[in-house]
C-alpha positions as CSV (number, residue, x, y, z in Angstrom):
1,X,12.4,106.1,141.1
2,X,14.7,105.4,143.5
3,X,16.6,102.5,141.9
4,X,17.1,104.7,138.8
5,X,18.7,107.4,140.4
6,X,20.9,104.4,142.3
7,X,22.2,103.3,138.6
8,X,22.8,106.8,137.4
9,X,25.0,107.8,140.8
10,X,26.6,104.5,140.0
11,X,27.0,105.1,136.2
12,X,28.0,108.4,137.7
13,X,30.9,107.2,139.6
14,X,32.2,104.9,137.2
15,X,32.7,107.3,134.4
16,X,34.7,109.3,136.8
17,X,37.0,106.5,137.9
18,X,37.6,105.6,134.5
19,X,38.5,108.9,133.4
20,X,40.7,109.1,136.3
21,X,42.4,106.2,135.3
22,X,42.8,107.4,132.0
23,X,45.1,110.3,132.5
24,X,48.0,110.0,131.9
25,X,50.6,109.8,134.7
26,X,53.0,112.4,135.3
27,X,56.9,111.7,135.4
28,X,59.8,113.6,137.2
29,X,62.6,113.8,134.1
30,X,64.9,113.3,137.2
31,X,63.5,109.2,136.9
32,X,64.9,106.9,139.4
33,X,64.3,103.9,137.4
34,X,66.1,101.6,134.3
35,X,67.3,98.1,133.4
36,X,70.9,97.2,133.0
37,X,72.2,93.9,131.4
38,X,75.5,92.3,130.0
39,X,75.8,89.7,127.8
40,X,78.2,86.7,129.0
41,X,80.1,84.7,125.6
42,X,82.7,81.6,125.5
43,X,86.0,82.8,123.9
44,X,87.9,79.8,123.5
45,X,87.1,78.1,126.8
46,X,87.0,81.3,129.1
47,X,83.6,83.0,129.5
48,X,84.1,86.9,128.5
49,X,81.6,89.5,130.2
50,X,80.5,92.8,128.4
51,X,80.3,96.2,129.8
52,X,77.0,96.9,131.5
53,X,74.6,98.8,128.7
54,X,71.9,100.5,130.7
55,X,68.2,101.4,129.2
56,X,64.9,103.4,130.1
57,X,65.5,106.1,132.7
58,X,69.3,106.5,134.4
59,X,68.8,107.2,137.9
60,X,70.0,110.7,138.9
């Protein structure tokens, strides 16, 4: 008797970490994250650099 109700608080627990995990997470719209790249390409002999183009979130 005891070891069953051992599993069930256990079985317990774990469905209420996993639905925990499961929600979804809240973002601010104010995002302090993205990625930036530039691209780098050989016009005769000198290398030429791009603007910066930015994706995802632009930080504040």
């Amino acid at each position: 008797m005891r070891r069953g109700l051992l599993i069930l608080f256990a079985c317990a627990c774990l469905v209420l970490l996993l639905a925990a995990a499961s929600a979804p997470a809240k973002r601010s719209e104010d995002c302090t994250w993205g990625a930036s790249s530039v691209m780098v390409e050989d016009v005769n002999g000198q290398f030429v650099q791009s603007q910066p183009v930015t994706s995802g979130c632009i930080p504040r």
